[in-house]
C-alpha positions as a printed NumPy array, in Angstrom:
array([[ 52.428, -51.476, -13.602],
       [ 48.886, -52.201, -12.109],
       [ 46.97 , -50.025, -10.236],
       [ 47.692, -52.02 ,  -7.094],
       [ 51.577, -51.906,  -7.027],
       [ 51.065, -47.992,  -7.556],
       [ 49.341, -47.629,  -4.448],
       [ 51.542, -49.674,  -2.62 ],
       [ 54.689, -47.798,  -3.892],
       [ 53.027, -44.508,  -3.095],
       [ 52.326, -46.138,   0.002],
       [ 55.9  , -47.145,   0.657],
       [ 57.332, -43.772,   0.052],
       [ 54.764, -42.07 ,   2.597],
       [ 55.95 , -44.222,   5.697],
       [ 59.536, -44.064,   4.631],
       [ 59.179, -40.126,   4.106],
       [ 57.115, -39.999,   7.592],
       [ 59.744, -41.749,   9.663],
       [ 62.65 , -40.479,   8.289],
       [ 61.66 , -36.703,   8.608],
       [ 63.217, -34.823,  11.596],
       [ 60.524, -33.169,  14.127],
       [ 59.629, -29.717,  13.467],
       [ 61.59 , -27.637,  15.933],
       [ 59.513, -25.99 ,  18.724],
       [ 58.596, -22.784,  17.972],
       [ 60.811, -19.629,  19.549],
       [ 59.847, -18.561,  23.071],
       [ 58.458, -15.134,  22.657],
       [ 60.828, -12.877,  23.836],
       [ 60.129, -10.559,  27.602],
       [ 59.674,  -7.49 ,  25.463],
       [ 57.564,  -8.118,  24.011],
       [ 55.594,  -9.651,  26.222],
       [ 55.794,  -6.539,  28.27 ],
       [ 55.321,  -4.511,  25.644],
       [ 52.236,  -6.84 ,  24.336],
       [ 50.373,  -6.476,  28.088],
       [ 51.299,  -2.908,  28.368],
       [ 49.935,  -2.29 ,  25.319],
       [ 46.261,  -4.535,  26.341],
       [ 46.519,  -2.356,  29.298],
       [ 46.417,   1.204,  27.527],
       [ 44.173,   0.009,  24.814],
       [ 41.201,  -0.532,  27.693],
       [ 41.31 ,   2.696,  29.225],
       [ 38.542,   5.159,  29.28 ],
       [ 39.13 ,   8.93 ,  27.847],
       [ 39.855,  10.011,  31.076],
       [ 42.058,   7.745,  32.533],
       [ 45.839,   6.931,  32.254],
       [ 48.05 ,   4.152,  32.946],
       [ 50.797,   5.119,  35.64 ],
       [ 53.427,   2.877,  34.937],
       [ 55.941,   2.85 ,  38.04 ],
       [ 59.771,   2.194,  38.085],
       [ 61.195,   1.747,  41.895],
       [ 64.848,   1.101,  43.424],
       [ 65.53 ,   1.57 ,  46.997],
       [ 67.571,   4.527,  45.935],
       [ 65.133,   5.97 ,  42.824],
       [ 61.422,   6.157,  42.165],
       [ 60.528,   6.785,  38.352],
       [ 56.97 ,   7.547,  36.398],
       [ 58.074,   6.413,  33.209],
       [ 56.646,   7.687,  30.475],
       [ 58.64 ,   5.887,  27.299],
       [ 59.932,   2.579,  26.996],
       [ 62.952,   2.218,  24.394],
       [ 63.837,  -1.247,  23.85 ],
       [ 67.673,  -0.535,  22.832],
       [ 68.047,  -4.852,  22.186],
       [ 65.755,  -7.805,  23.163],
       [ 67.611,  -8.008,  26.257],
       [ 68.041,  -4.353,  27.318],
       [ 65.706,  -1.382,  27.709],
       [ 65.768,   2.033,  28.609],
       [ 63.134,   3.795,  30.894],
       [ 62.505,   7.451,  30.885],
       [ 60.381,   9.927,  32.984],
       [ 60.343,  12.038,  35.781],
       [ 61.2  ,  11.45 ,  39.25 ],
       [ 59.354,  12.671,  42.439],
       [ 61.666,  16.433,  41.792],
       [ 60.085,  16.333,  37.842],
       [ 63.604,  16.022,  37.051],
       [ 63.953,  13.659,  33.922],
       [ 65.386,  10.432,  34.746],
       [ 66.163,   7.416,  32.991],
       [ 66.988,   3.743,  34.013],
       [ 68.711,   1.068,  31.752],
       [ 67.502,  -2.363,  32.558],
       [ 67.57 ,  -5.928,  31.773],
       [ 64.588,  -6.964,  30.436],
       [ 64.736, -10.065,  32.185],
       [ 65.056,  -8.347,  35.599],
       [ 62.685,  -5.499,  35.097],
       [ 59.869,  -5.199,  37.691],
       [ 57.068,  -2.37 ,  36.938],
       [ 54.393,  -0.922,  38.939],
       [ 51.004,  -0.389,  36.626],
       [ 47.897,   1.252,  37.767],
       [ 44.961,   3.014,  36.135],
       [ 44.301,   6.471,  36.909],
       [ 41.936,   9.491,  36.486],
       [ 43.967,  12.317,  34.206],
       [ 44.017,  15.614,  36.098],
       [ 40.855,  17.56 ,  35.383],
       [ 41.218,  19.706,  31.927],
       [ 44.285,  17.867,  30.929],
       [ 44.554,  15.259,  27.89 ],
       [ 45.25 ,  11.641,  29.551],
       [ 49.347,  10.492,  29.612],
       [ 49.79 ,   7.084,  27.455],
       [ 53.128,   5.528,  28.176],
       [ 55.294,   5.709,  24.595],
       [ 56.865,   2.175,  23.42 ],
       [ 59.66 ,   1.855,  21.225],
       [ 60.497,  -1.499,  20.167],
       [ 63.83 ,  -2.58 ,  18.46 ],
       [ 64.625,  -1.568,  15.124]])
């Protein structure tokens, strides 16, 4: 076989391999947790030494400060913290529905700053 036919057999095969290949698939959405998780995470990473993140979980009926984050699936999570009596409290959410109130703030004088624990799924 000469060089020539080679190349165009080689050729050939490229542009019957190239249009006969199915498209990639897209690549998976990321998923709400962990986008949440991601930006909460960005959030706490840029605070100062003396400053907290108060993250904020609000009904009509219930006002939370959570404090942990527990991602029981990719769809459903579980808030925990005190409400306004200091009695501990927890919500369980759907991700997809789950609104949160974020805001930096000075720790209390003398105390160590409050980070906001996140569990993700196991």
């Amino acid at each position: 076989m000469a060089l020539g036919e080679i190349t165009k057999q080689i050729a050939q095969e490229v542009l019957i391999n190239a249009t006969t290949k199915e498209p990639a698939p897209p690549p998976a959405p990321e998923s709400a947790i962990s986008t949440i998780f991601g930006e909460l995470g960005r959030m706490q990473k840029a605070l100062k030494e003396d400053e907290e993140l108060v993250v904020l979980y609000q009904t009509p009926a219930e006002r939370i400060r959570v404090l942990e984050i527990y991602a029981a699936s990719k769809q459903v999570v579980i808030l925990s913290g005190p409400d306004p009596e200091r009695k501990l409290t927890r919500v369980v959410a759907a991700v997809e529905s789950l609104q949160l109130v974020c805001k930096v703030a000075k720790a209390t004088p003398g105390a160590k700053a409050t980070r906001v624990n996140l569990v993700g799924v196991k």
